[in-house]
C-alpha positions as a printed NumPy array, in Angstrom:
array([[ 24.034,  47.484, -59.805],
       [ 22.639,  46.245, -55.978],
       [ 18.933,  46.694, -57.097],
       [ 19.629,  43.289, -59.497],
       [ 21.029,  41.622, -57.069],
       [ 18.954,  42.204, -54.024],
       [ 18.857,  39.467, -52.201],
       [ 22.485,  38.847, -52.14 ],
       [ 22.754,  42.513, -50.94 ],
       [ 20.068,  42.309, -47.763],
       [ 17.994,  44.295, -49.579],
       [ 14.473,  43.34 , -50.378],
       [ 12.286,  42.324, -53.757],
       [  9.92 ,  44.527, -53.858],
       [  6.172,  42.465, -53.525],
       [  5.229,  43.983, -57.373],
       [  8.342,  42.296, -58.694],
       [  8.384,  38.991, -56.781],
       [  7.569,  36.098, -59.283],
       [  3.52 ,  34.364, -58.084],
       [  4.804,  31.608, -56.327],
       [  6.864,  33.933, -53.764],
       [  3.773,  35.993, -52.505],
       [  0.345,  34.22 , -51.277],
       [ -2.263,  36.162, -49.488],
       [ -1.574,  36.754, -45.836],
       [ -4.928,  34.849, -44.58 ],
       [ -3.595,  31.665, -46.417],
       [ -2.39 ,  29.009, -43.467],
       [  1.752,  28.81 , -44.351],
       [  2.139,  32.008, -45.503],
       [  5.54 ,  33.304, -43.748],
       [  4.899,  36.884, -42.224],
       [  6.998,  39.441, -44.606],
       [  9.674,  39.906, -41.461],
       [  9.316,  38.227, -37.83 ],
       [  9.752,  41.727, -36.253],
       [  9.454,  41.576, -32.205],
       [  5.595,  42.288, -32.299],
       [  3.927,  42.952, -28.733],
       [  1.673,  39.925, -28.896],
       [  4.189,  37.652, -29.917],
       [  6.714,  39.163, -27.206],
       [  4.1  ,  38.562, -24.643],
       [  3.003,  34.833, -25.506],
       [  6.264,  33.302, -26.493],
       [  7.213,  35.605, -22.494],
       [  4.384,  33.789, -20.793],
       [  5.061,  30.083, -21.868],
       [  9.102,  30.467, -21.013],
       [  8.497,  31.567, -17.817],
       [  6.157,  28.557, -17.191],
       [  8.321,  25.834, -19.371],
       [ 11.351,  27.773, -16.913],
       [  9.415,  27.29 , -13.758],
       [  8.562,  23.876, -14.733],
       [ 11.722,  22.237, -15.536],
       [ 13.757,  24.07 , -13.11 ],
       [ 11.378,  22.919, -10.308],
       [ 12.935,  20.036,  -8.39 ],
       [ 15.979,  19.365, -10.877],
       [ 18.872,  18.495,  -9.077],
       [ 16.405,  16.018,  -7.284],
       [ 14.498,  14.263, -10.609],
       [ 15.116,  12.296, -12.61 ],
       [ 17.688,   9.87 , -11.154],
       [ 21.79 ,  11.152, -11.65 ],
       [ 22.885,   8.722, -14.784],
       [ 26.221,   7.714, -15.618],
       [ 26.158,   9.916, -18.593],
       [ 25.437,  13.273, -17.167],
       [ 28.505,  12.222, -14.645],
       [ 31.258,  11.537, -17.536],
       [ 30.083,  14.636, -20.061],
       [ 30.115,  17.43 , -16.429],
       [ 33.642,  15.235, -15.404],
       [ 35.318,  15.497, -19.169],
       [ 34.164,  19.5  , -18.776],
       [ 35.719,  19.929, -14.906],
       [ 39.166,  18.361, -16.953],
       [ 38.759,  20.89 , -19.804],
       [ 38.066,  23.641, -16.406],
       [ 41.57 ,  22.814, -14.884],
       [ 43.544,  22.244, -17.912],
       [ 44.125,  17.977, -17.533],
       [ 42.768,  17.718, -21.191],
       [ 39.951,  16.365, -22.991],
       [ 38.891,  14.178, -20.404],
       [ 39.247,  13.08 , -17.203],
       [ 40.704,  10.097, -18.741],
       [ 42.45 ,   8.551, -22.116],
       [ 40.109,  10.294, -24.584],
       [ 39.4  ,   8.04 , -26.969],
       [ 37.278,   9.85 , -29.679],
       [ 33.825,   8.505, -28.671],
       [ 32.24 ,  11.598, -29.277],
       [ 33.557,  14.85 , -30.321],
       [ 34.774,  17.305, -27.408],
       [ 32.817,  20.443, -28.349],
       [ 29.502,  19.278, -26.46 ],
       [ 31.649,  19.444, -23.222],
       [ 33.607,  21.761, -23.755],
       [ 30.4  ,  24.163, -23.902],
       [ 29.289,  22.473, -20.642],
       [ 32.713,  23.615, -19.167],
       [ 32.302,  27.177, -20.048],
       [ 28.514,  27.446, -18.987],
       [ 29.676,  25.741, -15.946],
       [ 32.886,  27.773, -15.518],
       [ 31.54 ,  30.76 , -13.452],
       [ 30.021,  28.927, -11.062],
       [ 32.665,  25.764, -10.744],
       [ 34.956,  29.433,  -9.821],
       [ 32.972,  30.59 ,  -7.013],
       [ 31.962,  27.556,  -5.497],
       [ 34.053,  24.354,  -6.599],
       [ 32.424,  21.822,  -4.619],
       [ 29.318,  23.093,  -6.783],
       [ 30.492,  20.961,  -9.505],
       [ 28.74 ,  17.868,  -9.143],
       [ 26.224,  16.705, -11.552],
       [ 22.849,  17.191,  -9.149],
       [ 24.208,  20.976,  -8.845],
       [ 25.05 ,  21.968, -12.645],
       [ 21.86 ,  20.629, -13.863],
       [ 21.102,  24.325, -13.781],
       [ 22.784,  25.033, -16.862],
       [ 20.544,  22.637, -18.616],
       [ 17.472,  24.932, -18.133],
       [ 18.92 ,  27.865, -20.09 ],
       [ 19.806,  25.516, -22.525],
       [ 16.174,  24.253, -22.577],
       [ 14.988,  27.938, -22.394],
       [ 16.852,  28.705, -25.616],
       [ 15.428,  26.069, -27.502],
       [ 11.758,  26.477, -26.279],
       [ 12.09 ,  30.269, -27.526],
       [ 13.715,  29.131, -31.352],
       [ 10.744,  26.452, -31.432],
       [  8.262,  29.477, -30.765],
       [ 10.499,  31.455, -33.931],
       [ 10.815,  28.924, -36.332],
       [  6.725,  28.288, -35.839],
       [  6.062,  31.781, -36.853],
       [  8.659,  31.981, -39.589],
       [  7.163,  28.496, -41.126],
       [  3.989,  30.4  , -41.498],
       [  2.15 ,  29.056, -38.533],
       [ -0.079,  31.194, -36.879],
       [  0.511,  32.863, -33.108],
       [ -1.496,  30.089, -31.505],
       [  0.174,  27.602, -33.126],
       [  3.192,  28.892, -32.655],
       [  2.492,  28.551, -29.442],
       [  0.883,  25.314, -28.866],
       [  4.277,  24.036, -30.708],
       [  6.13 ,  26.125, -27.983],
       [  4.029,  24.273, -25.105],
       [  4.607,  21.492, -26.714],
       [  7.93 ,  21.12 , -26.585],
       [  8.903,  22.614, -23.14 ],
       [  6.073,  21.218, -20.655],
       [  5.451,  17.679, -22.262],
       [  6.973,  15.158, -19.411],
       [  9.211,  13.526, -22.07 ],
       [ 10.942,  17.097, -22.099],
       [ 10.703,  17.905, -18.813],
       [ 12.397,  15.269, -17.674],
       [ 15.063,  15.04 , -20.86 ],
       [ 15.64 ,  18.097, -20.71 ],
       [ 17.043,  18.474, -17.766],
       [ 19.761,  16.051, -17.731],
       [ 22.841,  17.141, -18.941],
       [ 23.255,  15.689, -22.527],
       [ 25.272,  16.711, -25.244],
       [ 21.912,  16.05 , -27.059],
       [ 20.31 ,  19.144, -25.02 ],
       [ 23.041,  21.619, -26.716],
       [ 22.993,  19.647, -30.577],
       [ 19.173,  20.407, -30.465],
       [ 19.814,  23.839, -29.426],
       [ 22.176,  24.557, -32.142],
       [ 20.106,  22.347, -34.655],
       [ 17.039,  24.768, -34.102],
       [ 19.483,  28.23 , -34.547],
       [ 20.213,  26.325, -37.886],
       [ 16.424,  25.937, -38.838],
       [ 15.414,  29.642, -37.461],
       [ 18.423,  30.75 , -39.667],
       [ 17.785,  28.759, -42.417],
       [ 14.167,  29.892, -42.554],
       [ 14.209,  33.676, -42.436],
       [ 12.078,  35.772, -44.111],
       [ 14.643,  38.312, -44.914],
       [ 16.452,  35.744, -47.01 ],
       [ 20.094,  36.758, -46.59 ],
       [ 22.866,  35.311, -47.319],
       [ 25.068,  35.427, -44.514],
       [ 21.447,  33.748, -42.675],
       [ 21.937,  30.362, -44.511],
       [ 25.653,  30.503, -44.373],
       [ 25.339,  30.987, -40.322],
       [ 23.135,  27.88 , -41.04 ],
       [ 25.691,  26.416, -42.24 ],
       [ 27.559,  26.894, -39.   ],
       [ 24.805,  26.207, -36.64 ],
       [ 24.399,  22.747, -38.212],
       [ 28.599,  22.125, -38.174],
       [ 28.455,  22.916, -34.524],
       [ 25.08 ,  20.527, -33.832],
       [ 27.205,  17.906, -35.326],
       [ 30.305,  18.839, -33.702],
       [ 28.202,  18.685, -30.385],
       [ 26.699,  15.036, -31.144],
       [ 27.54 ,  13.591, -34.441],
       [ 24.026,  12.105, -34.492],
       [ 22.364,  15.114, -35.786],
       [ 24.57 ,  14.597, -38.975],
       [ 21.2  ,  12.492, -40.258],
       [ 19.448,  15.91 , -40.003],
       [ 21.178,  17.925, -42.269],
       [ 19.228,  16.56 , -45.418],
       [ 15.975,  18.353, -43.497],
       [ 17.699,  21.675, -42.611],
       [ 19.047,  22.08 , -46.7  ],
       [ 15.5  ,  21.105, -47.805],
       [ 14.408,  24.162, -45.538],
       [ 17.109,  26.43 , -46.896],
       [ 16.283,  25.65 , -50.424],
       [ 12.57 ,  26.272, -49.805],
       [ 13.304,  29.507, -48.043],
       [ 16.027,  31.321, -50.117],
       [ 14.999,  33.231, -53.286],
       [ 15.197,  31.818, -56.217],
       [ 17.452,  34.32 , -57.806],
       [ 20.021,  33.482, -55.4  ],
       [ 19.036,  30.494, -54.391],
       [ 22.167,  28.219, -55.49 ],
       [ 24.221,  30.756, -53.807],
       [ 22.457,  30.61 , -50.401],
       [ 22.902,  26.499, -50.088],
       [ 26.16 ,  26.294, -51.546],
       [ 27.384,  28.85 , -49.348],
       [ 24.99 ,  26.843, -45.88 ],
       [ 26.396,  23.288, -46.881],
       [ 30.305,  24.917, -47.686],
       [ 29.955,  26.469, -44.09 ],
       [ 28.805,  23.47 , -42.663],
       [ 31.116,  21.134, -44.64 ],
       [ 34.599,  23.392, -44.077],
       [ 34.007,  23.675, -39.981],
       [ 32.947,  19.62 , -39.794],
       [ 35.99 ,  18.737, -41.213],
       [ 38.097,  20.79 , -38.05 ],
       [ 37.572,  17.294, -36.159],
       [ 39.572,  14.755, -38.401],
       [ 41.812,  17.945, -38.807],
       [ 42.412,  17.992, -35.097],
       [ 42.863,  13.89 , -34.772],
       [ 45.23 ,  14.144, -37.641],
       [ 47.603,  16.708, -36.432],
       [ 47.627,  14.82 , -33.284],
       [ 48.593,  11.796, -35.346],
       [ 45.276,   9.959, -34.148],
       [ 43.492,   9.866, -37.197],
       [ 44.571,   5.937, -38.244],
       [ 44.573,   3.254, -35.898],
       [ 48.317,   2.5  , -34.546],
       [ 50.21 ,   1.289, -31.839],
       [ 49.796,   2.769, -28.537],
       [ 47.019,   5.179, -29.258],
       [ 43.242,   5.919, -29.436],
       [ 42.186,   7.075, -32.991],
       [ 39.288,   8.56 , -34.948],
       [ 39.148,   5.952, -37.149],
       [ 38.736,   3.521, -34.018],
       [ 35.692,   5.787, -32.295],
       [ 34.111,   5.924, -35.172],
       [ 34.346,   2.17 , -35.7  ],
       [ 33.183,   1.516, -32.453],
       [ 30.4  ,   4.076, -32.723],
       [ 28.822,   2.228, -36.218],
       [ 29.476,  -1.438, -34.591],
       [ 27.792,  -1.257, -31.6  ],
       [ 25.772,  -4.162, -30.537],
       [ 22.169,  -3.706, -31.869],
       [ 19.121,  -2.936, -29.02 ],
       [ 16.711,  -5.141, -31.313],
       [ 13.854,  -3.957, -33.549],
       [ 11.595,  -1.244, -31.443],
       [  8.516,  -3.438, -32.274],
       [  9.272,  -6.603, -30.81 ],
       [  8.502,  -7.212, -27.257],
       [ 10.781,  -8.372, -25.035],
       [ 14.118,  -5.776, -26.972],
       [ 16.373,  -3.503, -25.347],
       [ 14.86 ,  -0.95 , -28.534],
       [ 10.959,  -2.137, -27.301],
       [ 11.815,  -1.192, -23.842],
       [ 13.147,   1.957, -24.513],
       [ 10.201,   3.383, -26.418],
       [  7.999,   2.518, -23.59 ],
       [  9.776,   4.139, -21.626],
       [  9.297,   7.508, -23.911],
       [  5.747,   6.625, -23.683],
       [  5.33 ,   5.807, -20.088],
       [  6.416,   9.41 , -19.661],
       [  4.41 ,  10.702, -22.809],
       [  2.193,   9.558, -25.322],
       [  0.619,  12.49 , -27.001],
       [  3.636,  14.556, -28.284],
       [  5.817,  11.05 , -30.176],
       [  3.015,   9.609, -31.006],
       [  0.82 ,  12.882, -32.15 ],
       [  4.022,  14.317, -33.59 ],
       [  4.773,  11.066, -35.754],
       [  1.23 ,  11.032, -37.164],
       [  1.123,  14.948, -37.725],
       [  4.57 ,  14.251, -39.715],
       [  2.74 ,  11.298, -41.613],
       [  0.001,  13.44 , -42.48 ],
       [  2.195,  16.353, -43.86 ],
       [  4.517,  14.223, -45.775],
       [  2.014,  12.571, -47.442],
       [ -0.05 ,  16.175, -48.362],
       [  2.737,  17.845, -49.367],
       [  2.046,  18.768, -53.466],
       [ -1.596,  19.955, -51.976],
       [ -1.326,  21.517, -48.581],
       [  0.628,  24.776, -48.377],
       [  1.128,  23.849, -44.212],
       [  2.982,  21.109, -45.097],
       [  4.84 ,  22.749, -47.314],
       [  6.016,  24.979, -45.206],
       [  6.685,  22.627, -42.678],
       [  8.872,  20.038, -44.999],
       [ 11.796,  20.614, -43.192],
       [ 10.135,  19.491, -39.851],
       [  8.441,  16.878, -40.947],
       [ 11.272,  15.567, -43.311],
       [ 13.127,  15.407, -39.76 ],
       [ 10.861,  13.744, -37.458],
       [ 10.601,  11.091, -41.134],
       [ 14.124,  10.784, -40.808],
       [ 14.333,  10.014, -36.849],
       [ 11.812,   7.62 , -37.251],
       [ 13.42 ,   5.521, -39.966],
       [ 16.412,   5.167, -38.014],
       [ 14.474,   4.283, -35.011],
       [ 13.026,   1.346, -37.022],
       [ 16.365,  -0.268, -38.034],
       [ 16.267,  -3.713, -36.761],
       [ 19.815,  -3.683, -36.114],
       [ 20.262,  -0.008, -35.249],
       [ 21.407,   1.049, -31.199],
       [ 18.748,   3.207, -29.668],
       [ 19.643,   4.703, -26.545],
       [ 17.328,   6.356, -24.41 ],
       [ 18.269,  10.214, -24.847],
       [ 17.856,   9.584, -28.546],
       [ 14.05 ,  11.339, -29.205],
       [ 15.863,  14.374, -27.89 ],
       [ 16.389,  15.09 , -31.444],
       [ 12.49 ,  14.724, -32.174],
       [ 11.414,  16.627, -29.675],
       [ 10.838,  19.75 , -30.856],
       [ 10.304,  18.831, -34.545],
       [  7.164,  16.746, -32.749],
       [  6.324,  19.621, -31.469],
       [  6.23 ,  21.7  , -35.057],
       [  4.507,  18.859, -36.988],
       [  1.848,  18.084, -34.387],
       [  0.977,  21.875, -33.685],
       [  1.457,  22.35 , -37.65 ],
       [ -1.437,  19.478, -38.152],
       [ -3.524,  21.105, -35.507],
       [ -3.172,  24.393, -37.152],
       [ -3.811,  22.722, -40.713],
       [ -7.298,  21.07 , -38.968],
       [ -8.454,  24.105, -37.409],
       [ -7.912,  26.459, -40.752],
       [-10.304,  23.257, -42.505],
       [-12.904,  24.032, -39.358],
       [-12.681,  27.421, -39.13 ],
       [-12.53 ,  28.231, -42.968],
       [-13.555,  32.006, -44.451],
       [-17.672,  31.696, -45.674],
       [-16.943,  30.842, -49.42 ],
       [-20.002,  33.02 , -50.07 ],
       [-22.242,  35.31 , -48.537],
       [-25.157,  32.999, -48.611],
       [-23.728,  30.74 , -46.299],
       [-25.977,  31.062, -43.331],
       [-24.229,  31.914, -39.84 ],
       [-25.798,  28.925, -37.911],
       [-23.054,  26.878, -39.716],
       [-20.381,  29.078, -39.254],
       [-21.244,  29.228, -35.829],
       [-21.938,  25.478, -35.701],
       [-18.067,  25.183, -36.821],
       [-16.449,  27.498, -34.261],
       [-18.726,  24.706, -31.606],
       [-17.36 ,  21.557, -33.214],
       [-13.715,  23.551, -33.065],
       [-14.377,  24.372, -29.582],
       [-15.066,  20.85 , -28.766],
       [-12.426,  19.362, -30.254],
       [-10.163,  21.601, -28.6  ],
       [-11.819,  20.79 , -25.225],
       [-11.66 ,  16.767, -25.753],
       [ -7.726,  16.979, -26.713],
       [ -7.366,  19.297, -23.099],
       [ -9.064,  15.748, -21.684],
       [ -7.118,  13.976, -22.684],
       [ -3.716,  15.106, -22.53 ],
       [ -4.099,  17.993, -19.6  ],
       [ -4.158,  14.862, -16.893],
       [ -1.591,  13.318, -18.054],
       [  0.931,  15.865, -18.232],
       [ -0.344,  16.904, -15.421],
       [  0.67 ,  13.332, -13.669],
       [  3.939,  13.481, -15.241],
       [  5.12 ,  16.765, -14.361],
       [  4.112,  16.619, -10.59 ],
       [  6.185,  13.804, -10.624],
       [  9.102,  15.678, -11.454],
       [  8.413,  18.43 ,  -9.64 ],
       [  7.659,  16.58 ,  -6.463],
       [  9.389,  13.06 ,  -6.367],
       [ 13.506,  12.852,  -5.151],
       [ 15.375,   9.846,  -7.282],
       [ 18.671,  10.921,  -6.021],
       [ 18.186,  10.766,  -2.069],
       [ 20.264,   7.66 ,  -2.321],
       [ 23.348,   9.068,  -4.35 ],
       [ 23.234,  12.053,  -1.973],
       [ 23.668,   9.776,   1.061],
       [ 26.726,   7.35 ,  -0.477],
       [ 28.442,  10.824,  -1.293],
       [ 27.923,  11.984,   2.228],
       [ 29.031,   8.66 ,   3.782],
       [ 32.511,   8.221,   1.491],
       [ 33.051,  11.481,   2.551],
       [ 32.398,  11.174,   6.026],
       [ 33.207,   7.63 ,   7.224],
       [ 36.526,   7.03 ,   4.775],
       [ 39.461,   7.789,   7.066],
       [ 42.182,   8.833,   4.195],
       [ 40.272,   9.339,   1.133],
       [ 43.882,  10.637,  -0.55 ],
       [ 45.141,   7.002,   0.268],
       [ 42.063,   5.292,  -1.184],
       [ 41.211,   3.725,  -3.927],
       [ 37.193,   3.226,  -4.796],
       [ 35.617,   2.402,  -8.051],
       [ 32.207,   4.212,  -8.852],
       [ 30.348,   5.425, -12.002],
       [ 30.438,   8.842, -12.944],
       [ 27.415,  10.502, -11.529],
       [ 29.688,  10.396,  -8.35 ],
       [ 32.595,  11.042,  -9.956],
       [ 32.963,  14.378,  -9.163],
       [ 31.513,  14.553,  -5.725],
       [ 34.387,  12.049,  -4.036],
       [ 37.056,  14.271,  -5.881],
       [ 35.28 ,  17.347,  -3.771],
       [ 35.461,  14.973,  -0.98 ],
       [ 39.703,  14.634,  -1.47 ],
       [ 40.035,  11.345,  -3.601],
       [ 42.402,  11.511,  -6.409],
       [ 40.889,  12.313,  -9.642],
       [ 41.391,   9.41 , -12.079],
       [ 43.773,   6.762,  -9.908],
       [ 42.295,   7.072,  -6.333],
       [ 38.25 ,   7.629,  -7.624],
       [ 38.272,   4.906, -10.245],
       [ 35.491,   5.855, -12.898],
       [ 34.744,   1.712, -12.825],
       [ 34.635,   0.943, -16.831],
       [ 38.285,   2.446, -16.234],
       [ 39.285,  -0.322, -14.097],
       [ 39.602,  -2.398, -17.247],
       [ 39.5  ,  -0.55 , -20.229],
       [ 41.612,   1.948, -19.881],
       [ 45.66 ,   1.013, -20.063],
       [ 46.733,   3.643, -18.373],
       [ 44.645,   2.867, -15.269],
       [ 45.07 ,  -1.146, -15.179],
       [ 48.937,  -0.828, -15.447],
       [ 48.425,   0.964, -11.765],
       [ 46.694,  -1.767, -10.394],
       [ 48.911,  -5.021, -10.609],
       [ 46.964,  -6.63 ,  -8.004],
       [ 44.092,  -6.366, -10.01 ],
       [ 40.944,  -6.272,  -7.633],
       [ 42.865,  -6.576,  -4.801],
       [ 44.065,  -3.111,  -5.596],
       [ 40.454,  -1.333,  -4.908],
       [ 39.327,  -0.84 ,  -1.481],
       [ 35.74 ,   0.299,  -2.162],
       [ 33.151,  -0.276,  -4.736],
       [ 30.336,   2.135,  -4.727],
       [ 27.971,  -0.093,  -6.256],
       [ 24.966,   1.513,  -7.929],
       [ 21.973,   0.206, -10.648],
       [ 25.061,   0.752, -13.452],
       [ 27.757,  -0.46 , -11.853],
       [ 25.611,  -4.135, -10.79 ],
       [ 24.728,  -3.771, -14.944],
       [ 27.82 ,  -3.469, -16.181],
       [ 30.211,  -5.436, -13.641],
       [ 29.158,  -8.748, -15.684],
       [ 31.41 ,  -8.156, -18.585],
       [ 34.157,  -6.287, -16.727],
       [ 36.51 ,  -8.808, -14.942],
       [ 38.448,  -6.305, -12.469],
       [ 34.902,  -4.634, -11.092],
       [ 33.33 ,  -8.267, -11.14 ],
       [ 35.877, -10.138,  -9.266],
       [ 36.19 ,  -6.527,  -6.554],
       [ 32.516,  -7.473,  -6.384],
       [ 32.533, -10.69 ,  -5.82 ],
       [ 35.305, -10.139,  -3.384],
       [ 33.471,  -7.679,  -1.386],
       [ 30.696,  -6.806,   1.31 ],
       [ 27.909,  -3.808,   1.673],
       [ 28.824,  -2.02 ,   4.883],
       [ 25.994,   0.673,   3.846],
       [ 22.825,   0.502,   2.053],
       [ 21.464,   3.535,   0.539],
       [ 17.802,   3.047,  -0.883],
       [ 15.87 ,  -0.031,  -1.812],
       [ 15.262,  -2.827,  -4.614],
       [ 17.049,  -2.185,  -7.906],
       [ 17.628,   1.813,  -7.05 ],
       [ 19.513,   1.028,  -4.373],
       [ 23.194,   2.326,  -3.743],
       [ 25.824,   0.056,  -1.779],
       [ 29.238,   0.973,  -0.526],
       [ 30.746,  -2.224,  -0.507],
       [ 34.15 ,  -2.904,   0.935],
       [ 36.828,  -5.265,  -0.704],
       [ 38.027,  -8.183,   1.047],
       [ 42.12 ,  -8.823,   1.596],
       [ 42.854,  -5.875,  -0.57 ],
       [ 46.469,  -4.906,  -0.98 ],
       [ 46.157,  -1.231,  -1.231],
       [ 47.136,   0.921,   1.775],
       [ 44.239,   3.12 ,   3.877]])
């Protein structure tokens, strides 16, 4: 009875009984190799470029790029899952789903045990790069099991892991980071040769977790079924996405499950809700349309290219290309799912009214990567095409192996300087010299930092409760200060309540439309300077303030 159902049993079609359209000659560009078994060469190449992409992005992390405010709130909300306060270091209020940091507290949790004071943000940037190393290696996997070629599969690798966009993305701890991680298990999974069953249910779960680690990569799932469907036998082929989007559907709904046995599903009196994150999360004012000059969205995607212009720009043509050759071009085929992504990213990126933060090409990244080195593949197989005859004189096959050769050299040209620009950068430069020193000094020159009460953003969250401020009342994460009830019914005095303000680039942003952190601003003076012009970092001290020292 198993030999009629063989793909539902593990067991393979054998090649005589596979219908045409399942088996293509092995020289054909797309072709998928029969299994992706651990083969020497592959071993030794997809070896070579993690140790580099490894070597790269660990180089110089703690020191570049600058701490943000982000990195400080997800490593603060793990250090409170850690020691068993909750959630959150604060009220959590269902802005994003707790599994991303709750990850980051167990890949943090050996070494937060053996060194505490280790847990500040500069420090467990670490745990980024085997994040990062993860994902380079599934990019270098799904490659070869969409049917590109070992070069390719390579390039795509290289790609993703040494472009400056990544290098510097990557190594800032964002819940994006670990959603792109588990996005690509769901694509490597979805995508196997060996056509399984359980593979596309784990799918399934890969993709459930993505979105349970940002909810963002929800907008992805239409790519990752197109690549399931595409890579499942036919026979069973209803089976294998039913049983991927079930997986993915069952575990996704755990997080209203969880807000509703709390009784935080619906909006009521004196609590946060699901209903109200959510709400907040699809009404957030708009950053403008990314193609008009002078918008928050404009300035944002020059900042992705100040860092790196071949791999968005490259990728988002390759994707073009392959989207619009897909009945013809058995590469873009096999790279639908890819390419259907980076479509999909980019649409949303166009909304006029749509919130683009800065971390969002995360996502892209390595689907860029795919597409472009997919398109490159797809050019050199045109190039570097079989003699269609045996007439065909050699001077032209050797004249297209030259005009290969100096295409290749031209792109190296172009882009080997430039990454080469970017990447010393952050290998070299130090952004966070002046957070270093304003931990050092409230640590130093505060006389009772249990009796004190500072406000500061969260990149230095963590390093002033190493330092012996209270978490949460005496270290004042400064959005806090008037957001959160629980906080601002400790403070009667208002401003006058805070004795410090450690005033960084965020805190000068943001004071503007927070009254308690403006007026403790207003009502204060620097009495250190840490750095210069907009990066700077001052302690400033509040005037007549009411709080005992």
């Amino acid at each position: 009875m198993t030999s009629t159902l063989p793909a539902a049993t593990g067991t393979k079609v054998p090649a005589q009984r596979r219908p045409a359209h399942d088996t293509v000659p092995a020289t054909t560009p797309g072709t998928p190799p029969g299994r992706l078994r651990p083969a020497r060469p592959d071993l030794l190449l997809c070896g070579t470029l993690l140790v580099a992409i490894m070597l790269v992005q660990g180089w110089n992390i703690s020191d570049y790029p600058t701490l943000s405010d982000d990195e400080g709130t997800y490593l603060a909300q793990a250090w409170a899952v850690q020691q068993g306060e909750g959630l959150a270091h604060y009220t959590y209020w269902y802005d994003h789903p707790p599994l991303g940091w709750i990850q980051i507290a167990v890949l943090t949790w050996i070494p937060a045990l053996i060194s505490p004071e280790s847990m500040t943000v500069g420090a467990m940037r670490g745990v980024m790069l085997l994040i990062g190393a993860v994902s380079a290696a599934l990019v270098y996997v799904i490659a070869r099991r969409l049917s590109l070629p070992r070069w390719a599969a390579g390039l795509a690798m290289a790609l993703f892991g040494l472009s400056p966009l990544s290098v510097v993305l990557q190594r800032e701890i964002f819940l994006d980071n670990l959603a792109v991680m588990w996005t690509l298990l769901a694509f490597a999974l979805a995508a196997s040769p060996s056509r399984h069953l359980w593979h596309h249910f784990g799918a399934g779960i890969a993709a459930a977790t993505a979105v349970l680690t940002k909810e963002t990569m929800l907008v992805v799932l239409p790519a990752l079924f197109v690549t399931a469907w595409r890579h499942s036998h036919r026979d069973t082929r209803k089976f294998a996405l039913t049983g991927a989007v079930t997986a993915c559907t069952l575990i996704g709904f755990a997080y209203p499950l969880f807000a509703l046995l709390k009784g935080e599903l619906l909006p009521g009196s004196g609590h946060v809700s699901l209903w109200e994150g959510v709400e907040y999360q699809l009404t957030r004012p708009g950053s403008g349309f990314i193609l008009d000059e002078g918008s928050g969205s404009w300035g944002v995607l020059q900042s992705w290219l100040y860092y790196d212009r071949v791999l968005p720009l490259g990728g988002l043509a390759g994707a073009l290309l392959l989207l619009a050759t897909w009945r013809w071009s058995v590469t873009a085929r096999a790279l639908a799912g890819p390419a259907l992504t980076v479509g999909i990213l980019a649409a949303l990126a166009l909304r006029p009214s749509g919130y683009l933060p800065a971390m969002y090409v995360i996502q892209a990244l390595p689907f860029l990567a795919l597409v472009l080195a997919g398109g490159t593949a797809s050019i050199a197989h045109a190039v570097l095409r079989r003699r269609r005859t045996e007439a065909e004189k050699r001077g032209l096959t050797y004249g297209r192996y030259a005009v290969a050769g100096a295409l290749a050299l031209a792109a190296c040209a172009y882009v080997v300087p430039r990454w080469y620009d970017g990447d010393r950068t952050a290998v070299t430069a130090d952004a966070n010299a002046p957070y270093e020193a304003a931990a050092d000094w409230m640590a130093s020159e505060v006389e009772d930092p249990a009796r004190t009460r500072v406000l500061v953003d969260d990149a230095l969250w963590l390093d002033l409760v190493h330092a012996g401020y209270e978490p949460g009342l005496g270290v004042i994460w400064f959005y806090k200060a008037d957001l959160d009830p629980a906080v601002t019914k400790t403070m009667p005095g208002g401003w006058r309540d805070i004795d410090y303000v450690v005033a960084s680039p965020t805190v000068r942003r943001d004071a503007v439309d927070l009254p308690n952190v403006r007026a403790a601003m207003n009502h204060s003076r620097p009495v250190a300077v840490f750095g210069t012009g907009a990066d700077r970092i001052e302690i400033r001290r509040v005037q007549s303030s009411g709080a005992a020292r």
